[in-house]
C-alpha positions in Angstrom: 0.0 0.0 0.0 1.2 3.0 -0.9 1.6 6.4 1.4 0.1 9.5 -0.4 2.3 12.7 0.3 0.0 15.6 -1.1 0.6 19.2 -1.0 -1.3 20.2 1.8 -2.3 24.3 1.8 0.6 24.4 -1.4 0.0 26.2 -4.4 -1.0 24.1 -7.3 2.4 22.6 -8.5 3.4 24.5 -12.2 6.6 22.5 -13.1 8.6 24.1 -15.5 9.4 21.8 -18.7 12.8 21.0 -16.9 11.3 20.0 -13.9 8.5 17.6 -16.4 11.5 15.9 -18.4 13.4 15.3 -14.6 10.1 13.3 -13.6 10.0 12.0 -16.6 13.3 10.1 -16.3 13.1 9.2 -12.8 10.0 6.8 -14.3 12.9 4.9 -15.6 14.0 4.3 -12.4 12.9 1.6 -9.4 15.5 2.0 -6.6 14.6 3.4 -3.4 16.8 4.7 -0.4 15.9 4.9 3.4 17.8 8.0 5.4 17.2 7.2 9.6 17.9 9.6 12.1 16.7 10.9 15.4 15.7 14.4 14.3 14.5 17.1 12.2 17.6 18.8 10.9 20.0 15.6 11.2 19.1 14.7 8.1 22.6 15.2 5.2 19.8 16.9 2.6 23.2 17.0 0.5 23.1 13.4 0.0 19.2 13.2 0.0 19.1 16.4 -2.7 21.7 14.0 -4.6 19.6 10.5 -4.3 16.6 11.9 -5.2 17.5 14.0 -8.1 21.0 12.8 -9.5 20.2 8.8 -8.8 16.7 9.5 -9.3 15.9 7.5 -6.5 12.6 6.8 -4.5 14.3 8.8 -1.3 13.1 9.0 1.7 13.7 10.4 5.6 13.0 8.8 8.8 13.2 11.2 11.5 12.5 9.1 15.1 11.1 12.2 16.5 9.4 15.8 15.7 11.8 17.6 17.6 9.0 18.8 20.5 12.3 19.0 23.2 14.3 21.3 20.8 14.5 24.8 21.1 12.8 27.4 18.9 14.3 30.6 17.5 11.5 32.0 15.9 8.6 31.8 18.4 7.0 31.0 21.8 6.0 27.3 20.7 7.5 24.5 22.6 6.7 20.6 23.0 3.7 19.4 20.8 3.8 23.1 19.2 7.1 23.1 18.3 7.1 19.5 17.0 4.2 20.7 14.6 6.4 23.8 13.1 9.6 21.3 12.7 7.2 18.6 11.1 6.0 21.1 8.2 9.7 22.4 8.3 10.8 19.1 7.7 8.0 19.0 4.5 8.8 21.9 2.9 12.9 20.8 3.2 11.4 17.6 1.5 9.2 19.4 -1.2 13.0 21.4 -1.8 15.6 18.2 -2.1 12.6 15.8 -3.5 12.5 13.4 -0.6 9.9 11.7 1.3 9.5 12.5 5.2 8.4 9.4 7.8 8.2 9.0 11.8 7.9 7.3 14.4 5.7 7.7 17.5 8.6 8.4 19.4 8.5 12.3 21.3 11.3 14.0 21.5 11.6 14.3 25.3 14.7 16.4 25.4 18.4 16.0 25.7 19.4 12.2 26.8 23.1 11.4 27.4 23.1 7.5 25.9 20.7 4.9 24.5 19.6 2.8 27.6 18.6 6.6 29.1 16.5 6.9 26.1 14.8 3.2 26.0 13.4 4.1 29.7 11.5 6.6 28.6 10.9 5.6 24.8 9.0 2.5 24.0 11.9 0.5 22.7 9.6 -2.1 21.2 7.2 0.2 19.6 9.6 2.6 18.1 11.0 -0.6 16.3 7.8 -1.7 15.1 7.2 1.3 13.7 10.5 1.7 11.8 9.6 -2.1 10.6 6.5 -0.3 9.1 8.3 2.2 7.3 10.6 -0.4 5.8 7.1 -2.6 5.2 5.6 0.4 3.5 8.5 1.8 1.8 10.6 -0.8 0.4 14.2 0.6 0.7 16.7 -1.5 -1.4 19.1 0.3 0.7 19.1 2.1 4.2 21.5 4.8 5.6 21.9 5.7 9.2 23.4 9.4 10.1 25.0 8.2 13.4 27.1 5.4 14.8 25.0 3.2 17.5 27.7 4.0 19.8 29.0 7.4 22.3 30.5 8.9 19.3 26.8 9.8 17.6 26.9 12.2 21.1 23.1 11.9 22.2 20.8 9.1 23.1 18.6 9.5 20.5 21.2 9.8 18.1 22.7 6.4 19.3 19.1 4.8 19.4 18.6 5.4 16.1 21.3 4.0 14.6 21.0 0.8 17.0 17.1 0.5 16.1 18.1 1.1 12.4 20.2 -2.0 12.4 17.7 -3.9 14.4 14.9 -3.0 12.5 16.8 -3.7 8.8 16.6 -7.1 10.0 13.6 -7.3 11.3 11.6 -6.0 8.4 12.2 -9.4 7.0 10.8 -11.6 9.5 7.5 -12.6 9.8 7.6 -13.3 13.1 8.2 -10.2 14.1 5.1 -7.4 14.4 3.1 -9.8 12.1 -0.3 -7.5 13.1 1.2 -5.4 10.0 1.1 -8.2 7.4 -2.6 -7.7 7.1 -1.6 -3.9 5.1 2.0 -5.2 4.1 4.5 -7.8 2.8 8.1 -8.5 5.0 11.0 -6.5 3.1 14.8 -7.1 3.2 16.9 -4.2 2.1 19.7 -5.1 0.0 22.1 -3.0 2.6 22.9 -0.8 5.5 25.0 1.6 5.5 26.6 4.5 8.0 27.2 8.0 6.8 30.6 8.7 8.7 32.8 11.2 8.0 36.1 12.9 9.2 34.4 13.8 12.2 33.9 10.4 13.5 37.8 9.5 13.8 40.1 10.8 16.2 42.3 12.5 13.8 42.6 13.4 10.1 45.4 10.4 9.8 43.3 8.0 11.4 40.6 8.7 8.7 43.2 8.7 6.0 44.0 5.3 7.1 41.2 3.5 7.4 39.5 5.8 5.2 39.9 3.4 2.3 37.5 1.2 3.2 35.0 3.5 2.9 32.5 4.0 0.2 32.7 7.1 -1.1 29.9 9.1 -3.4 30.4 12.3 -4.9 27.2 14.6 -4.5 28.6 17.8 -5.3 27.6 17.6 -9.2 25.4 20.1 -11.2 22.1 19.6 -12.3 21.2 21.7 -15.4 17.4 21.1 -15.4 17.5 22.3 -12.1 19.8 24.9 -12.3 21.5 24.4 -9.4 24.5 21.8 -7.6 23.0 19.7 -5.4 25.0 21.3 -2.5 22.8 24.3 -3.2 19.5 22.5 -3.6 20.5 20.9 -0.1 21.3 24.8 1.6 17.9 25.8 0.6 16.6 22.3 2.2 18.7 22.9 4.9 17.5 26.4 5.6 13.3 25.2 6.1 14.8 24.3 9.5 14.2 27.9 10.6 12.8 27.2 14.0 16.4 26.2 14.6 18.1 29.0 13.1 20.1 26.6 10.1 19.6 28.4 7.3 22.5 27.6 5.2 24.8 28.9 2.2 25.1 26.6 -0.7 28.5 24.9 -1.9 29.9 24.1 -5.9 32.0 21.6 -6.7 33.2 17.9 -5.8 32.0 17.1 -2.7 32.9 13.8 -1.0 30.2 11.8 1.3 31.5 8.8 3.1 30.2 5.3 4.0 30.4 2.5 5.7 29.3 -0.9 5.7 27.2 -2.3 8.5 25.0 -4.9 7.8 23.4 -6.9 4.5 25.5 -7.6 1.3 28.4 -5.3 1.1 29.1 -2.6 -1.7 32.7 -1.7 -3.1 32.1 0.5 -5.3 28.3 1.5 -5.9 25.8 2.6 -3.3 23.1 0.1 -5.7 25.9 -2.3 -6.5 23.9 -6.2 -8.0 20.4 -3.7 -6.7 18.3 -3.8 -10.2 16.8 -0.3 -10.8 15.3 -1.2 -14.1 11.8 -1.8 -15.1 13.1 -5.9 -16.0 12.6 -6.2 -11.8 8.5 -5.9 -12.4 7.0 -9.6 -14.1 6.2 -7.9 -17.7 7.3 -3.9 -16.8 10.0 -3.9 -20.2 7.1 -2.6 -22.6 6.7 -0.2 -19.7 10.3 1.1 -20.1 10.3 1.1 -23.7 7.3 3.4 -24.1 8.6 5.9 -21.3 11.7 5.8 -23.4 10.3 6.6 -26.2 8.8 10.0 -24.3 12.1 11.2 -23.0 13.3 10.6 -26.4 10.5 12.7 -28.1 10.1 14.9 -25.9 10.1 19.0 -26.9 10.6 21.6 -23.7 8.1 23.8 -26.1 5.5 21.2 -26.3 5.9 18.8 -23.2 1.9 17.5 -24.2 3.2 16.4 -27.5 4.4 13.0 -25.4 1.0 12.5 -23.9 -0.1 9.7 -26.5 3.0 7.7 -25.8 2.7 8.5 -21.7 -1.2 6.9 -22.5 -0.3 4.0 -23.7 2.6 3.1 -21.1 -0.3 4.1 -18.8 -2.4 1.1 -20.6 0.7 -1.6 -20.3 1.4 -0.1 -16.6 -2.2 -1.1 -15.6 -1.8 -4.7 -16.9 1.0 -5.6 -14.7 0.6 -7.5 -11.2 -0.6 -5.3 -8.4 3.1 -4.2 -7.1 4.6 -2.0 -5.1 6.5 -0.6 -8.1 3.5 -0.6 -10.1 1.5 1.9 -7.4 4.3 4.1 -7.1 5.0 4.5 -10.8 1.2 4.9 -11.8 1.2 7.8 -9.3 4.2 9.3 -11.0 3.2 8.7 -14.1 -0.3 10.8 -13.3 1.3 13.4 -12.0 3.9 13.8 -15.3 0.5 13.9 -17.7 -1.5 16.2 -15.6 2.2 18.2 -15.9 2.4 17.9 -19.8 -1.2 18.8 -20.4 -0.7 22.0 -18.4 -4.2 21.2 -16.7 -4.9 23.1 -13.5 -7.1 21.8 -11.3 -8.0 23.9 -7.9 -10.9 23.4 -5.5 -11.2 26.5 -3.3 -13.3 26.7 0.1 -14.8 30.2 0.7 -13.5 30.0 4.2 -10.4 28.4 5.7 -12.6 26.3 8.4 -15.8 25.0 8.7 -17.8 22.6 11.6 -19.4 19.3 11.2 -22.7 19.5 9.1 -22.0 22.7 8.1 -22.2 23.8 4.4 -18.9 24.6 2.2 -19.0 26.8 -0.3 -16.2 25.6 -2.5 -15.0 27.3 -5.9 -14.1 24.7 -8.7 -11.5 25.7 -11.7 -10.0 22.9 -14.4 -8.0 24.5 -17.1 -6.6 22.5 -20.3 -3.5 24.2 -21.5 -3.1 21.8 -24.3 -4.3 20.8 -28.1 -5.1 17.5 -26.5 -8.7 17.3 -26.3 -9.8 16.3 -22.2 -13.3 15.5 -20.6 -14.0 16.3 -17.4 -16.6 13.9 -16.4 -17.0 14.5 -12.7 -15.9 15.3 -9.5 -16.2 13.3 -6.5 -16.0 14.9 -2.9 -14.1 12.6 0.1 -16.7 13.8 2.1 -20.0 13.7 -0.3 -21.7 10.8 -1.1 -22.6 11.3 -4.5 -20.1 12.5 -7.7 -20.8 15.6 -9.6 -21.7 14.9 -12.7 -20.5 17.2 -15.6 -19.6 15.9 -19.0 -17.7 19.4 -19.6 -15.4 19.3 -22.8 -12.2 21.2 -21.3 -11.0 23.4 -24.4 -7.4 24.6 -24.4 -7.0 27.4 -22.7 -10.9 27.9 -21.7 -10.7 27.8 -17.7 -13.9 26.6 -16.1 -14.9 27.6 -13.3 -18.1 27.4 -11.1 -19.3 27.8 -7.2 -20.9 25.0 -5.8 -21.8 24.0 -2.2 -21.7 20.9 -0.6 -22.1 19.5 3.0 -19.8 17.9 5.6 -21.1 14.8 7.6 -21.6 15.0 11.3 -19.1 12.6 11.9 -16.1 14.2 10.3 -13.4 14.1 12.0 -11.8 17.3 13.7 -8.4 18.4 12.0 -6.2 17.6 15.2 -2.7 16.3 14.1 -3.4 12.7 14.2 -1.0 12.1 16.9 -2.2 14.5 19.2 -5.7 12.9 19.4 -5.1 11.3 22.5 -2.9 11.4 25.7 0.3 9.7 25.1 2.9 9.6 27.6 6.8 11.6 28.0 8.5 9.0 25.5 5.7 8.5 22.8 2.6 9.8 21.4 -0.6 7.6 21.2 -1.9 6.5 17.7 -4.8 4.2 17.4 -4.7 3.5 13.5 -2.1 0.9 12.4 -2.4 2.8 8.9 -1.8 6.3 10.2 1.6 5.4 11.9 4.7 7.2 10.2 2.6 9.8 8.5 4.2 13.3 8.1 0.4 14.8 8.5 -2.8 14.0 8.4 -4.6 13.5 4.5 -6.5 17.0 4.1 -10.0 17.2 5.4 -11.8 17.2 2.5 -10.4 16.4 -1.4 -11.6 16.5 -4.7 -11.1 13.7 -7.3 -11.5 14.7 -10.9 -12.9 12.3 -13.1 -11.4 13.0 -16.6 -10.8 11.5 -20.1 -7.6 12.8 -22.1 -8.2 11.7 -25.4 -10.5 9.3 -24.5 -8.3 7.5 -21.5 -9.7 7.9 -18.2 -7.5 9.4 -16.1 -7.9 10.1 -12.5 -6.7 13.1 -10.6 -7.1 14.1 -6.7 -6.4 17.6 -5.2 -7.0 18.8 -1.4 -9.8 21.0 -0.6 -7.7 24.7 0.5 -8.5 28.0 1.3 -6.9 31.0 -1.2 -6.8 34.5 -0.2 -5.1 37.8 -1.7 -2.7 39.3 0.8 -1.7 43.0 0.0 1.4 42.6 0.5 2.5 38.6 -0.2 -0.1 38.1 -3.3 -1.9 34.7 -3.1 -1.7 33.0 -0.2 -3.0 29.4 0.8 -3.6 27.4 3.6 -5.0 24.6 5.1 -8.8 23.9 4.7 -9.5 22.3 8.4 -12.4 20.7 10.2 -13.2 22.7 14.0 -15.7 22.4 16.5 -18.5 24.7 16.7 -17.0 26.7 20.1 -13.7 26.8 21.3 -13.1 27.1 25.3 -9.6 28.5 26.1 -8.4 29.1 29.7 -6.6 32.3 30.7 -4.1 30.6 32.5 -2.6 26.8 33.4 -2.4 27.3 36.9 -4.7 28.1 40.1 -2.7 28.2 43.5 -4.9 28.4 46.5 -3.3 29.4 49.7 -6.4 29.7 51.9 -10.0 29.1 51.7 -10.5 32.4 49.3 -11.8 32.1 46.0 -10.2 32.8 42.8 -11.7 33.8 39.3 -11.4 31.9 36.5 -11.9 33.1 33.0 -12.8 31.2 30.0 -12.6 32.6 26.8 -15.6 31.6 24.2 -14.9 31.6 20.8 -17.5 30.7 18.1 -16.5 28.3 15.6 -19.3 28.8 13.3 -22.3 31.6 13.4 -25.7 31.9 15.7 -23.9 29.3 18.4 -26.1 29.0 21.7 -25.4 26.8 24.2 -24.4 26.8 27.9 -20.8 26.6 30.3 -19.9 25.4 32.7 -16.5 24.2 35.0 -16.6 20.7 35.9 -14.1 20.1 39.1 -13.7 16.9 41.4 -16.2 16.9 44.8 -14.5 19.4 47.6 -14.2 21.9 44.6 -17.5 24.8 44.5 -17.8 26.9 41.6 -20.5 29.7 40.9 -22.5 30.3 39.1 -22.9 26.6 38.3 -23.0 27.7 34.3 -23.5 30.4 32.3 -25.6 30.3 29.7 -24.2 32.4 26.0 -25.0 33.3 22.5 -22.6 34.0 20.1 -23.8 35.7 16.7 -20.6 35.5 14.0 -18.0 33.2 13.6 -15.1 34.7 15.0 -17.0 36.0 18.0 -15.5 35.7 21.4 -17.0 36.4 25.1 -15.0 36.3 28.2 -16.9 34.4 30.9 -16.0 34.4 34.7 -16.8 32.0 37.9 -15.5 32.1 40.9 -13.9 28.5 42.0 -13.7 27.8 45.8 -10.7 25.6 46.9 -11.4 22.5 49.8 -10.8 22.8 53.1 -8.1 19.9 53.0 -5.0 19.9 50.8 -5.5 18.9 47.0 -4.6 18.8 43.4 -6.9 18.4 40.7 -7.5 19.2 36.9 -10.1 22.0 35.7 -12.1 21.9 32.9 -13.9 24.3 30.4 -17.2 22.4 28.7 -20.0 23.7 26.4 -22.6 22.0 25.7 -24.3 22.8 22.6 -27.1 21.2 21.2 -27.0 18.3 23.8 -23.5 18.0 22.9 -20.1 18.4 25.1 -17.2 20.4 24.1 -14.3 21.1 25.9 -11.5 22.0 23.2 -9.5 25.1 22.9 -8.0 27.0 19.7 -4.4 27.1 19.2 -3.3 28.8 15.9 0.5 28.4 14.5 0.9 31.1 11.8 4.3 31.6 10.3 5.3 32.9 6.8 8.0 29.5 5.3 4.9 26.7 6.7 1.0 26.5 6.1 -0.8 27.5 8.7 -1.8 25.0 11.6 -4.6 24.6 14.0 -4.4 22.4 16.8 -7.4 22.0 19.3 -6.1 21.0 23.2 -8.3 20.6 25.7 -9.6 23.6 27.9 -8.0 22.3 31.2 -5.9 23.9 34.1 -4.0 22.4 37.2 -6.1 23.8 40.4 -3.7 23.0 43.7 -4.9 23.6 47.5 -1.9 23.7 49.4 -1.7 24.6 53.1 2.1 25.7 54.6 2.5 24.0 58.2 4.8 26.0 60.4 6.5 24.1 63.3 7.0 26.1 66.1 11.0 27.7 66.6 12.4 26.9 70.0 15.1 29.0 70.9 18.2 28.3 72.3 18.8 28.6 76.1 
């Protein structure tokens, strides 16, 4: 099964005809490569830039953590926060270099000084079967570790990493282990694994001279003229997404010299895919495949990129007769996304309004436009979150945008779009995830999609795009973000913590938000028995979305010394809600909502003094 990596709140992509014949070589080519590491920012985006766009290979990262226990340089976000702005910073350094981003469930609890310190407080076992998923999923021919499982990779994580990487490359392949996953996926044994070591891990610079040699070494500091660019400048700009820890980066030119050394699997002495076939010969009947894509690199004309569609249709036809593969999923989504690139066809669904609550009407704004000769149908559109296509017919003529308004309901039971790891409580060393399937996603899929039905001379072909919201800025132009799924009120507390020192009362206030218009319902603090609170609720009416009301009560603490949690609920229309707003807003991610709960720590403490004798 194959993990779908969309560009959430991006801009339609608009590849250049470089960028179109890139792609359209890299459908030549069926090697993938794993890079593990602890966290964001370890990652050598030199060597990934160079995989993924020199080699052509599948590439992809697996960062064990976020990053919640780094620091951040750019804002008051830390722990779950901060791990959301260095996951999208993580994405957007992917979306530069060409990569694929994965994790584990593993939190980034903050510094640790060696591996067993880390496997207290990680779930050693879990974090394993979740790298085994990734390898499952993904299907590395070969895997690469940043750091030594030893005191020179100086941090626990580090270390971890590298020992669960070795661990986990042979555990992919057994059957035995974490069979629960064999209902979604096969075993996998990568071909190799490798360490990416350099001068810095030997004592001096004659020690790495001498044993030195037996290293595989890759030069990644080439020049890619459909890009433009060395891929030690593609990685700088990769590099410099990681702005939440101030690593922005100055690109390099010229030979550049990454190191390697064998760990485990069969051993390589002079190619990183040495006896690894990355030709189509490795699929059962994929060389008709390879001969028609060929033939489109071949033909193909930077002023006319649609003039290859006819010979990308009919490798489309011979790709869809193979077995059901992993290479056959992976290159049919390619393949999509190189004809939807030669056509020129633009395909945007627009909501009128970045959010919206369960049941509530979207008003969405629909444009397909055919920049080619080649004559397309749109037939329909399906919505993930309607239960009926919309039918259209609608001959798309070159260069003749259409566009229409249509509204459209969401179901009751959609969900909310918290990050999917943040759902429920986890614990210091992992986050809680109760979907098998959603384990080792970046993000969640967007709220709502759009799947366009179409026939490009007179193929079906089948496109999906997320649901977003577009805006104008004055002063930035267009601007996108996420289209997101919120309860109808938000609750947020003024502050975390209520000390009570004596039997005086202290106000609380709550902060009401409305998450869509005309919202009526009542509040109310719900606190363990020994706790008072008055009024008992409060009943409120909020007009507009986007209206807010500050609401006080006035908590009395028990008599006896206690601790105990506080919480904010509404109940609107017979139904409870007790989540807050939390908005991350910064200019190099998309926007991101999270929704934590409307709680506060309330502690009764009384000082006992003992009485001072004095001396005699």
């Amino acid at each position: 099964m194959l993990w779908k990596q969309p560009l959430v709140a991006q801009a339609p992509e608009k590849p250049s005809a470089a960028k179109i014949l890139q792609d359209l070589k890299q459908l030549n080519v069926l090697g993938s490569v794993l890079y593990v590491a602890a966290h964001p920012d370890d990652e050598n985006t030199r060597l990934i830039a160079y995989l993924s766009n020199e080699k052509l290979y599948n590439t992809g990262y697996l960062a064990i953590t976020r990053g919640d226990g780094g620091q951040n340089l750019i804002g008051p976000e830390i722990r779950e926060g901060l791990g959301i702005i260095r996951t999208q910073e993580l994405l957007q350094a992917r979306r530069t270099d060409g990569g694929q981003q994965f994790f584990t469930r593993a939190n980034d609890f903050g510094y640790s000084k060696d591996a067993d310190e880390t496997f207290t407080i990680w779930n050693r076992e879990q974090v394993l079967a979740d790298m085994v998923w990734t390898i499952r999923r993904f299907k590395p021919d070969v895997m690469i570790t940043r750091f030594p499982p030893d005191e020179r990779a100086g941090h626990g994580h580090h270390t971890a990493s590298a020992i669960l990487a070795e661990e986990a490359f042979k555990a992919a392949a057994d059957p035995k282990r974490f069979p629960e996953q064999l209902k979604y996926v096969d075993t996998w044994q990568p071909k190799r694994l490798l360490w990416n070591t350099g001068v810095w891990s030997f004592k001096s610079q004659e020690e790495f001279e001498k044993f030195g040699k037996e290293l595989l070494k890759i030069d990644v500091g080439g020049f890619n003229p459909l890009l433009g660019k060395s891929y030690g400048e593609v990685a700088a700009e990769s590099r410099s997404m990681h702005k939440s820890q101030g690593f922005g980066s100055s690109g390099s030119r010229g030979t550049s010299i990454e190191y390697l050394q064998h760990t485990a699997g069969d051993k390589a002495q002079q190619d990183l895919f040495e006896g690894i076939n990355t030709s189509w010969s490795r699929v059962n009947g994929g060389e008709k495949v390879e001969k028609l894509i060929q033939k489109a690199i071949n033909t193909y004309s930077p002023v006319n990129p649609s003039g290859i569609v006819p010979t990308l249709l009919a490798a489309k036809k011979e790709l869809q007769k193979l077995p059901d593969t992993y290479w056959k999923q992976v290159k049919l989504a390619e393949l999509q996304k190189v004809l939807q690139a030669s056509l020129g066809l633009y395909l945007e669904v627009t909501a009128a309004d970045y959010a919206a609550t369960p049941g509530q009407p979207v008003k969405l704004q629909v444009e397909a436009v055919n920049r080619s000769a080649v004559p397309i149908t749109l037939q329909s559109i399906k919505y993930s979150f309607a239960a009926k296509d919309t039918t259209l017919n609608y001959t798309l003529k070159s260069n003749d945008p259409l566009r229409y308004n249509t509204t459209n309901q969401l179901p009751q039971d959609i969900a909310y779009s918290q990050p999917y790891w943040l759902r429920q409580e986890g614990s210091v060393g992992m986050f809680h995830v109760q979907h098998q399937q959603e384990v080792g996603k970046p993000e969640n899929s967007a709220a709502a999609e759009a799947t366009f039905k179409l026939l490009v001379a007179g193929e079906p072909l089948q496109l999906s795009v997320p649901v977003v919201y577009k805006r104008t800025d004055p002063v930035e132009g267009e601007v996108y973000r996420p289209f997101v799924v919120t309860p109808p009120v938000f609750l947020n507390l003024k502050e975390q913590v209520f000390m009570f020192a004596s039997q005086e009362p202290k106000q609380v206030q709550v902060l009401l938000k409305a998450g869509k218009s005309n919202v009526t319902g009542e509040l109310k603090l719900t606190l363990p028995k020994g706790w008072r609170v008055e009024p008992a609720s409060v009943p409120f009416q909020l007009q507009a979305k986007g209206a807010e009301k500050s609401v006080g009560f006035m908590v009395y603490p028990p008599k006896e010394q206690q601790q105990a949690q506080l919480k904010a609920v509404a109940t609107v229309a017979g139904k409870a809600y007790s989540q807050g707003l939390n908005e991350i807003n910064y200019s190099h991610i998309p926007a991101q909502v999270t929704f934590p709960e409307a709680t506060a720590k309330v502690v009764k403490w009384i000082c006992k003094r003992e009485a001072i004798k004095w001396p005699t």
